[in-house]
N, C-alpha and C positions, 0 to 999 in steps of 0.2 A: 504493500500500500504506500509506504515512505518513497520508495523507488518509483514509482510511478508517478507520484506527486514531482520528487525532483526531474523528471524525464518531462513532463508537462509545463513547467520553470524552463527549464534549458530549452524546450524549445519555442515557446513563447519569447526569451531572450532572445535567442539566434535569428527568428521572422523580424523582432524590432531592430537590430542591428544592421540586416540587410537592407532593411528600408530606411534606414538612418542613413547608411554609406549610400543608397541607391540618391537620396536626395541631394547627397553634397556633390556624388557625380554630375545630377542634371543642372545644378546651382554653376557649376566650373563652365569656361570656354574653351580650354583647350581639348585635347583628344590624345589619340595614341595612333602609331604610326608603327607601323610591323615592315619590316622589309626582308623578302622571301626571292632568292635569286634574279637579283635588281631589278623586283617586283617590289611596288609600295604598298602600302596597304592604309589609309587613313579612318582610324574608325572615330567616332563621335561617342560621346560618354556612355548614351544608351548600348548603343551600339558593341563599348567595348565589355559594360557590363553582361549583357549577351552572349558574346566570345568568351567571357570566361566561364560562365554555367556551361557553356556547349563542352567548351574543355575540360570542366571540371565531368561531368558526365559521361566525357568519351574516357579519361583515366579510370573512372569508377567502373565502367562495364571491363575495360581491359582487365581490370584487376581480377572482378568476379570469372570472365572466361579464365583467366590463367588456375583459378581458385577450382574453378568446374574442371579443368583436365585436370589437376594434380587428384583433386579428391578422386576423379574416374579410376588414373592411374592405381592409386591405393585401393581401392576398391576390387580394381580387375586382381591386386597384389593378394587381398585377404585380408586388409587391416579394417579397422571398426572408422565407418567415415557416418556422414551424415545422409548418404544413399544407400549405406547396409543398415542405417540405424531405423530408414523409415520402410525399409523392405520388412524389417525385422519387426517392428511397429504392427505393421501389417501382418504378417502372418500369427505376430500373437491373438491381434484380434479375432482374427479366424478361427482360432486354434482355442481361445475362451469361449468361444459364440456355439464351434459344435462340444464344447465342454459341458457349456450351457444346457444346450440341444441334450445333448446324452444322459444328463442330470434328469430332465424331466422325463423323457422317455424311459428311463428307470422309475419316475417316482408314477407316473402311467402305467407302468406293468408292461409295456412294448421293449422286452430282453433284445432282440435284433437290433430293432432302432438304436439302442442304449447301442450296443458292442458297436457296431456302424459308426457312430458318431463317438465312439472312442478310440478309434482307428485314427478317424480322420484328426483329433485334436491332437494325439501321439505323433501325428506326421504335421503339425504347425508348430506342438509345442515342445515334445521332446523331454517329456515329465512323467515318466512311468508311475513314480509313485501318487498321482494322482488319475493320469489314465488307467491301470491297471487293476484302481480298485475297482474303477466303473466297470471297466471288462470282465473280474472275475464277478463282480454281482449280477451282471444282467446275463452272462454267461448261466449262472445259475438259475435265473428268471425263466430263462429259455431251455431247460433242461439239458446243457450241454454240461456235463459236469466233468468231463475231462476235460475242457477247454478251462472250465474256474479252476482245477486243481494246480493246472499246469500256469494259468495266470495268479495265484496262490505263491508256487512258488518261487515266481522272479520275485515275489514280494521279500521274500526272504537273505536275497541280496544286501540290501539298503537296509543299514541300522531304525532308519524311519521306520519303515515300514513289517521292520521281520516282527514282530507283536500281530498284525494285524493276517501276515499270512499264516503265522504258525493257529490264531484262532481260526481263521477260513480253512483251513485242513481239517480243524479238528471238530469242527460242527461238520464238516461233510462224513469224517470219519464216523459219528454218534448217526446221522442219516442213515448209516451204510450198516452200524449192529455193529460195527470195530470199536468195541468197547476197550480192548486192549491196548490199541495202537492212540485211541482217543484220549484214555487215562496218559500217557504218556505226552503227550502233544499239550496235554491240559496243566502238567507236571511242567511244561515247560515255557508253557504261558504263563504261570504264576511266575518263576522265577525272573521274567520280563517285566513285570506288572502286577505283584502283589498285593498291590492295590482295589483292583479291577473286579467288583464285587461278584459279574456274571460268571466271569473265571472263577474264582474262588466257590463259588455256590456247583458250576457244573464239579471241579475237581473232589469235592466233597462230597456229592454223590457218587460219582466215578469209585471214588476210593472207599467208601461205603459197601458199592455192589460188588467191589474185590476184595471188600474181608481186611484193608490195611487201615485197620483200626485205630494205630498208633501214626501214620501220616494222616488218618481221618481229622484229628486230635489235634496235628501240628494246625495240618489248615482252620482248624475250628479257632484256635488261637488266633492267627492273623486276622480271624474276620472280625472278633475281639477287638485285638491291637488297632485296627485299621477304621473303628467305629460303623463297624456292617453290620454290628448285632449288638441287640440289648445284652446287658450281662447276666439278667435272670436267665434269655435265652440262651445265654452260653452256655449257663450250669446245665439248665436240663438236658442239652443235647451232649456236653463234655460226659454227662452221666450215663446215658445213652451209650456212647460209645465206650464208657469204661465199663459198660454191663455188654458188651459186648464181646468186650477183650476177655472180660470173663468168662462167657461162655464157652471161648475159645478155647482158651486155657483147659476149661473143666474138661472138654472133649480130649485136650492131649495127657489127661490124667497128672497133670501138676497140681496137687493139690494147694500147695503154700502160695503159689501165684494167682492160682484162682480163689480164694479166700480173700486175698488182697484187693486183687480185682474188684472183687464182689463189693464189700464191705466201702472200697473208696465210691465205687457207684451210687451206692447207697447214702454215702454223707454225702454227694452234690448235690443229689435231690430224691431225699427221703420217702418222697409222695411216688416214686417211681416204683409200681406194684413189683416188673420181675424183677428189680436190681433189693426191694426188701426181703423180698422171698427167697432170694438167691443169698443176701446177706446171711438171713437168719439161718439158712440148714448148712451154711460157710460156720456161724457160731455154733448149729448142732453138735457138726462134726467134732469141733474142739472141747465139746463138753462144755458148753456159754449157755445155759437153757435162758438164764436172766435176760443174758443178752441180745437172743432170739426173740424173745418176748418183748423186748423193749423197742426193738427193731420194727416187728409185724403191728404193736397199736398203734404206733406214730403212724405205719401207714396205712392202717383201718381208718385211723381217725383222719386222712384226708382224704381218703374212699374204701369202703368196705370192696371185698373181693373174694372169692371163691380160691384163687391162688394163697392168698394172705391167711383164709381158714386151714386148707390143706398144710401149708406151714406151719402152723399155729399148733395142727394135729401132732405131728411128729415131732415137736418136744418129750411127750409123753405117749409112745404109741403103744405100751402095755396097759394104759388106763380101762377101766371099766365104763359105759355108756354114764352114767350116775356120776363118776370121777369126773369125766368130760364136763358132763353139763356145768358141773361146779367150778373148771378150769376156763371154761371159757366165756364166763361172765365176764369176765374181764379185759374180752373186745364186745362184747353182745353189749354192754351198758355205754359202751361208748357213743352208738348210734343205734340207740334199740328203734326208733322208727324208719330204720332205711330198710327197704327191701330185702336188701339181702340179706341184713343182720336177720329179721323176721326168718327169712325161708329156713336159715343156715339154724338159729332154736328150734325149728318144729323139726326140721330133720335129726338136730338131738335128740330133742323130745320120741319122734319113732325111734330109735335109734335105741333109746329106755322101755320104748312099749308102754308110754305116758299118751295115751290120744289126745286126752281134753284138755292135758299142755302142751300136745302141739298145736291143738286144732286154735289153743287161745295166742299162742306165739304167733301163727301165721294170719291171724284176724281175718279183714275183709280181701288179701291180698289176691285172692284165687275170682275177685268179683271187680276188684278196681282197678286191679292189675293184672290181667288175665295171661302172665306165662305159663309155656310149656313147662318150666318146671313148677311155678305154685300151685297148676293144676294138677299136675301129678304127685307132690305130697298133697295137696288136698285127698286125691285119690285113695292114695297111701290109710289116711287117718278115718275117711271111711269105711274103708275095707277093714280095720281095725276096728273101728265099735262096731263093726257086723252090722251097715248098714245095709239096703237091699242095693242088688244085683244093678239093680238098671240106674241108681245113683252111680255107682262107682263105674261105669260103661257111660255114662253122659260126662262124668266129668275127664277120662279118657277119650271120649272123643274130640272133645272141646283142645285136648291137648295135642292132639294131632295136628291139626291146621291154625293152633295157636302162634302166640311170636315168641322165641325165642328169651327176647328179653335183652339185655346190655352184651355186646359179643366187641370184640376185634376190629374196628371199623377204619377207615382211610379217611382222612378225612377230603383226598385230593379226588380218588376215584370210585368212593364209596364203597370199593367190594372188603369185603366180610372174609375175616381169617381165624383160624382155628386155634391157634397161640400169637404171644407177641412178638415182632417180629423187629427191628429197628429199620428196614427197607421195605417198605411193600411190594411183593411180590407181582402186582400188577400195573403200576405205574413208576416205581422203581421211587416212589417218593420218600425221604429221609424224616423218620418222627415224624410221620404222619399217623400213625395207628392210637387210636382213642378208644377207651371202655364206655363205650355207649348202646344205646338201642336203635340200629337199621334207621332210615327212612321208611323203608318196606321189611315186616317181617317177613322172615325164613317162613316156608310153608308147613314143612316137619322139623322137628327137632333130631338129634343126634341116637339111635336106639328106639326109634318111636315104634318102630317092630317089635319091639320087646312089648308093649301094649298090648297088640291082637290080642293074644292068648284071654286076656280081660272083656275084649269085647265079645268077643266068640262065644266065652264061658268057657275057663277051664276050669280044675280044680287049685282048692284055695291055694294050694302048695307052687300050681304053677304061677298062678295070679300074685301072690306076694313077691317069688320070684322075678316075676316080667317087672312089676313096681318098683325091685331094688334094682333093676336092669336101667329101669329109665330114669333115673336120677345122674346126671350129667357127672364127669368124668371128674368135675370140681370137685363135688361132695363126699367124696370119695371118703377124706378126713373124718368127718360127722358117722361115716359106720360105727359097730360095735367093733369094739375090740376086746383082747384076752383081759382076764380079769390080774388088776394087780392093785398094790396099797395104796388107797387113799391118798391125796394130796392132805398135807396138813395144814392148818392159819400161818405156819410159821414156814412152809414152804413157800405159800401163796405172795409171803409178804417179801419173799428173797426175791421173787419177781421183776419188781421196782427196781431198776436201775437207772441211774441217767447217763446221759454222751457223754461227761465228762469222764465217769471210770472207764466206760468203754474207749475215748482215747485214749488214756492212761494205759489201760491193760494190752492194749493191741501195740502200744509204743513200746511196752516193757517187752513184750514177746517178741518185738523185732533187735531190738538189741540183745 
């Protein structure tokens, strides 16, 4: 702006100047006299003012032709003039324009058009790393996916751009079912881009559905470190994975690694039904009944469970039905109104050969809650006070085509799994699986054949049988068992432990 102001000064000056000098010429008498091979020449003031702009104009164009061959000169040479600079001008504009062009025709879904017009700006502009991404996406637009792989990896050339080929390999690889090759390629996108939350999330499941539990764990960290996840989130899934490592373990029969496993699982997040379950028959083993106990109410009491009873069972598995009932008030009062608490009493209760405390344990559960399995202890407790035939055949049918009740569920693809699993097995989603109840329940339950025999009429012998048949795999704990001593007030009350001796004691055993 400065410059242009002085540029409009100078030459506002220079016009008053000329016409300052142009008037003292016309003011003068004399003239000028040129003599040119004893040729005169008389010019008169105007005249000579004239002669000099002619002159001055014909020096100024000599100069610019001499200016125009030499640039030509260096131009024909190779060097940077002001005729490569506007050739060069030109061809970027081109070279932007079908840049342009290729950008929209990708963002159109027209893959040829894209590739076409990434050609042509490649041959104006000479910028791979910005033609090549075009060509390897609309390549893939257009289903040519050898042509993106192989435009993928000139990406891999250029420090720019090798991030950007090694992830285009490796979503074609997940395309292709190369979960191996994928894992790998994702393994090495992080290490480019650790930052990079999509990477970090695919590599996490990758290493999830490969069982690398302990690189599962590193990456779970970064996502941590790098603010991709809340750090409630972190624990439950860090715990996830360390109820994993543990399962792992237990399978290659270590026992000391898998107790550890187990039990750190367990204190990242308690509320984690198999990582409490898994802790506590870890404390079984060791002779920890306290600390089993202490283990399974913390996790009854943030949701009761069928897994949590069965564990809870085998603290004591020489008890008498009587002994039980008495041992396991001490999750049953914790949430006596939750359903399961309910089912998990009245199946004590038969269990005792007590009908009309189970019948009073299970209340209205078989009417407002109408699962397969409350109807079948419901079944259960009729067939015990010897009600008639066609009561315990209605309430058996009802249980057939009943729901299920709270099962295994995904939260990403809904389907229903049979234990818990840390990757769903149908959408490969990572802690996704929740204790809940279907959208839609199951038609039959698990054994629901075991029933017939009930409906048909068989004998009592067979009918009690089919009844203990169709009580789910959970309830397993709640049988009778062989008869042995009493628990006594002063056993019950060794019970009670808290986390602080349990770390104490678990710290002393490792040193």
């Amino acid at each position: 702006m400065l410059w242009s102001l002085i540029k409009v000064i100078l030459f506002v000056a220079l016009i008053a100047a000329a016409t300052l000098g142009a008037g003292y010429l016309m003011e003068t008498d004399g003239g000028i006299r040129i003599s040119i091979a004893e040729t005169e020449f008389n010019l008169g003031p105007l005249q000579a003012v004239i002669a000099a702009l002619l002159l001055v104009l014909v020096v100024w164009l000599f100069i610019k032709l001499v200016g125009l061959l030499v640039a030509t000169l260096r131009f024909l040479n190779g060097d940077e003039t002001a005729i490569s600079r506007y050739f060069a001008r030109n061809r970027e504009r081109k070279g932007f324009q079908a840049l342009a062009d290729g950008m929209m025709a990708l963002a159109s879904g027209e893959g040829r058009l894209a590739m076409k017009n990434a050609q042509k700006a490649e041959k104006y502009l000479h910028r791979p790393d910005l033609t090549n991404l075009i060509t390897a996406q609309a390549a893939e637009m257009a289903g040519d996916h050898k042509a993106a792989e192989e435009t993928y990896k000139r990406l891999l050339a250029d420090d720019r751009t090798r991030f950007v080929g090694v992830r285009g390999i490796m979503k074609q690889k997940l395309a292709e079912g190369d979960t191996d090759r994928a894992l790998k390629l994702a393994e090495k996108a992080f290490a480019l881009k650790p930052k990079h939350e999509e990477t970090q999330d695919i590599l996490l499941r990758l290493q999830a559905e490969h069982g690398d539990w302990a690189g599962a764990r590193h990456t779970l960290g970064a996502k941590l470190k790098h603010g991709s996840m809340p750090r409630d989130v972190y624990r439950r899934r860090d715990a996830v994975l360390a109820l994993s490592e543990a399962k792992d373990v237990l399978s290659e029969d270590s026992t000391i690694e898998q107790r550890e496993a187990a039990i750190e699982a367990n204190r990242l997040s308690p509320d984690l039904i198999p990582a409490a379950a898994m802790a506590a028959r870890s404390y079984i083993d060791q002779n920890k009944p306290r600390y089993a106990a202490r283990v399974l109410k913390k996790a009854w009491e943030a949701q009761p469970h069928p897994d949590l009873a069965a564990a809870f069972a085998e603290i004591q598995p020489e008890e008498t039905p009587e002994q039980r009932i008495k041992r396991f008030q001490t999750l049953t009062k914790l949430k006596p109104d939750h359903p399961e608490t309910r089912m998990l009493s009245a199946e004590l209760y038969l269990a005792a050969e007590d009908f009309p405390a189970a019948r009073r344990a299970l209340g209205d559960l078989a009417q407002s809650e109408p699962t397969a399995r409350a109807l079948a202890i419901m079944a259960a407790i009729e067939r015990g006070e010897g009600a008639d035939e066609s009561v315990v055949r209605a309430y058996l049918t009802r249980a057939l085509t009943a729901s299920r009740g709270p099962q295994w569920v995904c939260d990403n693809c809904q389907s229903i799994h049979n234990h818990w699993m840390p990757v769903c097995s149908n959408c490969s989603g990572f802690d996704t699986l929740a204790w809940r109840t279907p959208a839609e329940g199951e038609v039959a339950m698990p054994g629901s054949t075991g029933m017939l025999p009930l409906i048909v009429g068989k004998s009592p012998a067979a009918t009690e049988l089919a009844v203990a048949e169709d009580v789910p795999a959970a309830e397993e704990p709640a049988s009778p068992a062989e008869d042995s001593p009493a628990e006594t007030p002063s056993e019950a009350a060794e019970t009670e432990v808290t986390d602080a001796e349990i770390v104490e004691d678990d710290a002393t055993q490792k040193r």
